[in-house]
One Martini backbone bead per residue (centre of mass of N, CA, C, O) as a GRO file, in nm:
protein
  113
    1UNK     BB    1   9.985   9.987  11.795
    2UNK     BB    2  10.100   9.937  11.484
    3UNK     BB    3  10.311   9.803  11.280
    4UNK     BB    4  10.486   9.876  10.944
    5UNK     BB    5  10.639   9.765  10.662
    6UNK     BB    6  10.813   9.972  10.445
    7UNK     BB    7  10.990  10.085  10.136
    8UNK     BB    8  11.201  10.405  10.113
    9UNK     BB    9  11.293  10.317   9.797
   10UNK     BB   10  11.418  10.271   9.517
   11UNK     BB   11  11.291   9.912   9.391
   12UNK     BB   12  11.201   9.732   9.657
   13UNK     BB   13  11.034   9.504   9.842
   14UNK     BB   14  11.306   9.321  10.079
   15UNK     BB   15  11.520   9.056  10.226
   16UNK     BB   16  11.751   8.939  10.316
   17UNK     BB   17  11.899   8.637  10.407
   18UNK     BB   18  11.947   8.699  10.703
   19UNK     BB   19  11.628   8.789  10.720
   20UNK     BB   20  11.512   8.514  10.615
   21UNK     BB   21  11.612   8.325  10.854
   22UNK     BB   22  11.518   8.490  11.094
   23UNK     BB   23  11.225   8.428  11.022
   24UNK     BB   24  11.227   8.100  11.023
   25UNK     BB   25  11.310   8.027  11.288
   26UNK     BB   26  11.061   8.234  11.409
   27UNK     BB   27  10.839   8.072  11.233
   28UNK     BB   28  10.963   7.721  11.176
   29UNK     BB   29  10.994   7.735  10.819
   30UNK     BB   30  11.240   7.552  10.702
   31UNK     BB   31  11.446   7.721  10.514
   32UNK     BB   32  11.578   7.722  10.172
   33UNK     BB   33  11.863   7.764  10.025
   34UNK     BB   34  11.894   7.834   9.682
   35UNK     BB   35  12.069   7.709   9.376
   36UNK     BB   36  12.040   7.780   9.055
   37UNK     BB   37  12.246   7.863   8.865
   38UNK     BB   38  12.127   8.215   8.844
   39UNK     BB   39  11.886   8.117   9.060
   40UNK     BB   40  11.752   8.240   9.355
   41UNK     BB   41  11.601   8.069   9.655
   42UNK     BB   42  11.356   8.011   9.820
   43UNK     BB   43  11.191   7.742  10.042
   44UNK     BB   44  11.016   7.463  10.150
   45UNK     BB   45  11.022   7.181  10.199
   46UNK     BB   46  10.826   7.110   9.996
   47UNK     BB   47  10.928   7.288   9.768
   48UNK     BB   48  10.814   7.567   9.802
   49UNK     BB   49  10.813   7.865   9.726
   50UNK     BB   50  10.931   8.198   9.904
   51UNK     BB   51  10.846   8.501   9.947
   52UNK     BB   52  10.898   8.824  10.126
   53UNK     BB   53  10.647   9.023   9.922
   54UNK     BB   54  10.401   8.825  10.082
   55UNK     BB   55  10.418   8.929  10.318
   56UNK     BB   56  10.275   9.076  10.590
   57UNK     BB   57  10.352   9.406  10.721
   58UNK     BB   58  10.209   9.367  10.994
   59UNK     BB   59  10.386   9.145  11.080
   60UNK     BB   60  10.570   9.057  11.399
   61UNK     BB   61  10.818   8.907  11.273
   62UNK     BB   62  10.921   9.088  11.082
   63UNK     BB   63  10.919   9.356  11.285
   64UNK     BB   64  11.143   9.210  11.429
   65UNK     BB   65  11.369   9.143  11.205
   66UNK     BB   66  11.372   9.502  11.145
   67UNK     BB   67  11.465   9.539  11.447
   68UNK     BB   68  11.721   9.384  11.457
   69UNK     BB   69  11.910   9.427  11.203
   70UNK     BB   70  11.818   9.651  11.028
   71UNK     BB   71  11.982   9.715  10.753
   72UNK     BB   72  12.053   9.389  10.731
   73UNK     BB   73  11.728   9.334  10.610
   74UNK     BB   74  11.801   9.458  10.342
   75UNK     BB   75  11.762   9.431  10.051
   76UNK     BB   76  11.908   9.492   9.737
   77UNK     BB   77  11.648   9.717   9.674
   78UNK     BB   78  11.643   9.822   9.990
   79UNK     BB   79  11.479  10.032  10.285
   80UNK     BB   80  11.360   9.927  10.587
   81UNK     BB   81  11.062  10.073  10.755
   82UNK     BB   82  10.833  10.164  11.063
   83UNK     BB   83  10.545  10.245  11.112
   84UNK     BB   84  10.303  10.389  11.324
   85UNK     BB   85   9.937  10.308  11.395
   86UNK     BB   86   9.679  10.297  11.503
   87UNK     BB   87   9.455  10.096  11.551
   88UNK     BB   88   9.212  10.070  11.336
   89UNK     BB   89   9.367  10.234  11.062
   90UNK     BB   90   9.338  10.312  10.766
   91UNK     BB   91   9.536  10.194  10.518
   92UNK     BB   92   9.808  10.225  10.220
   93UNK     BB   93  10.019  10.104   9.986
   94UNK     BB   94  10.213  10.349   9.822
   95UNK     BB   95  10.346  10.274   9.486
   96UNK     BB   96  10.698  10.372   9.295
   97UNK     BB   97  10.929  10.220   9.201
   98UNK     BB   98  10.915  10.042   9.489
   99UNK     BB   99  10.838  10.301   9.658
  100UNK     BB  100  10.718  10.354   9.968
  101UNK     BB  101  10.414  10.423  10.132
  102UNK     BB  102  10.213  10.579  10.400
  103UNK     BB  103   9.873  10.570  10.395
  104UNK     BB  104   9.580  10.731  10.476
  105UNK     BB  105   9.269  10.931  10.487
  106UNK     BB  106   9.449  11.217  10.582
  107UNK     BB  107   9.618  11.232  10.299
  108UNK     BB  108   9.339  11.313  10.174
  109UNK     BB  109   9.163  11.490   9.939
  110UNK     BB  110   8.848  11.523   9.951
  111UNK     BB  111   8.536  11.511   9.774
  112UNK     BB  112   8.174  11.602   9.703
  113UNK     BB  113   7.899  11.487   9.540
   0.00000   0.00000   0.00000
């Protein structure tokens, strides 16, 4: 089974400051948290800024972070849960205003040309 990470409400996928630290310490990244003015950001140390809804959904790191926090690791705008899929299913996370669905080919009716 793999297992998927993904935001079930309007507002948009992102975690929280304490599940990016815990990600951080748990993949070696030494996250800084940075405040410019009004403008909160994570960096690498090298200075690159660093995203969490760049991560693979399927990260077992990230997996671990929102199994491990619970509600604690939703971001601002999110409640994120774990879908689980036998391995090898292909899927598609279908987003609308932040809220995301994961969805297989078993979840479409198709047609035949």
């Amino acid at each position: 089974m793999t297992k998927i990470v993904y935001n079930s409400c309007y507002g948009g996928f992102g975690l929280s400051d304490k599940a990016i630290q815990r990600y951080s310490d748990l993949a070696g990244l030494g996250l800084i948290h940075k405040r410019e003015k009004l403008i909160e950001h994570w960096e690498l140390p090298d200075g690159e800024y660093w995203w969490s809804f760049d991560l693979a959904r399927t990260d077992p790191i990230l997996v671990q972070v929102v199994e491990e926090l619970g509600k604690e690791a939703d971001g601002p705008s999110a409640r994120l849960y774990i879908d689980e899929l036998p391995s090898g299913t292909l899927y598609h996370i279908h987003e609308y205003d932040g809220l995301e669905t994961v969805m297989t080919r078993d979840d479409y009716d198709w047609s035949v040309a």
